[in-house]
N, C-alpha and C positions, 0 to 999 in steps of 0.2 A: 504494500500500500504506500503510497506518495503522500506526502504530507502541502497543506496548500494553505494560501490566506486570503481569504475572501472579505472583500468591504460591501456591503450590501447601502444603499440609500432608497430612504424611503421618502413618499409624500408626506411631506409635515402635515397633511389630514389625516393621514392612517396613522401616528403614531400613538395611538391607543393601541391599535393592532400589533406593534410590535411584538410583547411575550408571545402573544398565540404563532406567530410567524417562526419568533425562534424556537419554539416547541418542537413546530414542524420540522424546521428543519434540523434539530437535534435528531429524531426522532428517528429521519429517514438517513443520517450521516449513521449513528447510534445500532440502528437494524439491522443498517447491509454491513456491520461488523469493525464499522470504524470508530475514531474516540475525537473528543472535541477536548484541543491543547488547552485553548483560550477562545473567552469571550467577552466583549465587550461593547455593552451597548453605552455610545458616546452622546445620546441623546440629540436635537435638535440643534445644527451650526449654522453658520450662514454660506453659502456658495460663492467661489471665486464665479463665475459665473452663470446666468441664469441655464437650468437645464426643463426640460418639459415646463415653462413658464411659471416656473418658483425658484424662489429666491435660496431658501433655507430647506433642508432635507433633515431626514433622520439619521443617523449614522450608525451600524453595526460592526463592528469587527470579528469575525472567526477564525482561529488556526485550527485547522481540523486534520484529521488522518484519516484518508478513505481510498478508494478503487475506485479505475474508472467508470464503471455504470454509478454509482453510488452520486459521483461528482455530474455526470451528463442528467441525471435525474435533477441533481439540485438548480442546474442552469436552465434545466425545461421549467422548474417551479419559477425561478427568477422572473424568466419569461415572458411567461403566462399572468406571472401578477403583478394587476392594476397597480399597487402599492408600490412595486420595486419600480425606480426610476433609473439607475445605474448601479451596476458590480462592477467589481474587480477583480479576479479571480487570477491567482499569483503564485507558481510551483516552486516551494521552497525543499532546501535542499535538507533538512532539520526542523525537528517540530519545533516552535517558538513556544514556550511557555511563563516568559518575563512580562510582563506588566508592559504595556505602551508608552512611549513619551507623557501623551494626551492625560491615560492613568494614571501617571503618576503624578502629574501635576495635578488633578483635579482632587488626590490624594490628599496632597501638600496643603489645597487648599480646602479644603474642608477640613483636616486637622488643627489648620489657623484659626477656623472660624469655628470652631468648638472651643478654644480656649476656655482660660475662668475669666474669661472678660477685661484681660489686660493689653494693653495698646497694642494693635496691627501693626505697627512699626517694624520694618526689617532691614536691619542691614545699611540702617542708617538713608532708608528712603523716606523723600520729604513729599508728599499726594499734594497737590495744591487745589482745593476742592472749586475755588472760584475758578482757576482754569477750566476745570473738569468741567463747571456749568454751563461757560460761555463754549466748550466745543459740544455740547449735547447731542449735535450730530456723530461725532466721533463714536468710536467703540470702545471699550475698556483698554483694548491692547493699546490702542492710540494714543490713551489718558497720559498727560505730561507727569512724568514722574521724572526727577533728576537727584539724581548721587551725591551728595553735598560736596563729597573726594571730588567730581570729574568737571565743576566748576571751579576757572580758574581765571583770574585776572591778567592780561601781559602788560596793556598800557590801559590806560583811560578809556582808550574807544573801541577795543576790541575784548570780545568776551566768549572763549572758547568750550565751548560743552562737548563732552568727550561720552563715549559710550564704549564698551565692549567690539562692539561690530568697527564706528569708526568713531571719527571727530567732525564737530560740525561748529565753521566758523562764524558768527553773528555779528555781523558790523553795525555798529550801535546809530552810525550816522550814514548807512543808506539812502537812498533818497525813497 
């Protein structure tokens, strides 16, 4: 048996349907004698771009272990339902059994957010919540958050903010 990872997306209207969908398809992986590594429903994201005229999908991840009739069953189920909007279906060489990026960070954060109610503050990050209001359109990931470390003064008019990724120069008298 081949071991595979499939992304399943759904219509953000069917995402009540989801459990019942992955039952199924536990069910028929499970039968024809395969095992499921990992699973992971990522819940409701938003789409790099629009696909069947929605914006936001549902998202599933499974690492699964099966044969091929088992896998050409699951791609007829895909298929055929109204629900699935786009797969992925991905032959890996080794079963995945680790936690996803995605997982582990939603870990991380719902860990924070159980605390005993002491300040979200990490790492010496400063949220600037008036920012945050005035970009409303933005998304969270966008939200200005700045490093206190990677602000740095050189002269009077220039004011350099630095990140991991790169640096970015703000000239304070642009026009």
């Amino acid at each position: 048996m081949r071991h595979y990872e499939i992304v399943i997306l759904v219509h953000p209207d069917q995402s009540e349907h989801v459990p019942a969908m992955i039952d199924r398809y536990r069910n028929l992986v499970e039968g024809s004698g395969g095992a499921i590594h990992r699973l992971e429903d990522w819940g409701r994201r938003q789409l790099a771009y629009m696909i069947a005229k929605v914006y936001k999908a549902h998202y599933v991840l499974m690492n699964i272990e099966c044969d091929g009739e088992a896998l050409s069953e699951l791609n007829r189920m895909f298929k055929f339902s109204d629900a699935v909007i786009r797969t992925l279906v991905i032959r890996k060489d080794n079963a995945v059994m680790a936690a996803s990026p995605l997982a582990k960070s939603r870990e991380e954060e719902h860990s924070n957010s159980t605390s005993d109610g002491e300040s979200q503050v990490q790492a010496g990050n400063i949220s600037d919540n008036k920012s945050n209001e005035s970009n409303a359109g933005a998304s969270a990931d966008t939200a200005n958050s700045i490093n206190s470390e990677d602000v740095k003064s050189s002269d009077g008019d220039t004011t350099v903010v630095g990140d991991d990724a790169s640096e970015k120069v703000v000239d304070e008298e642009a026009p």
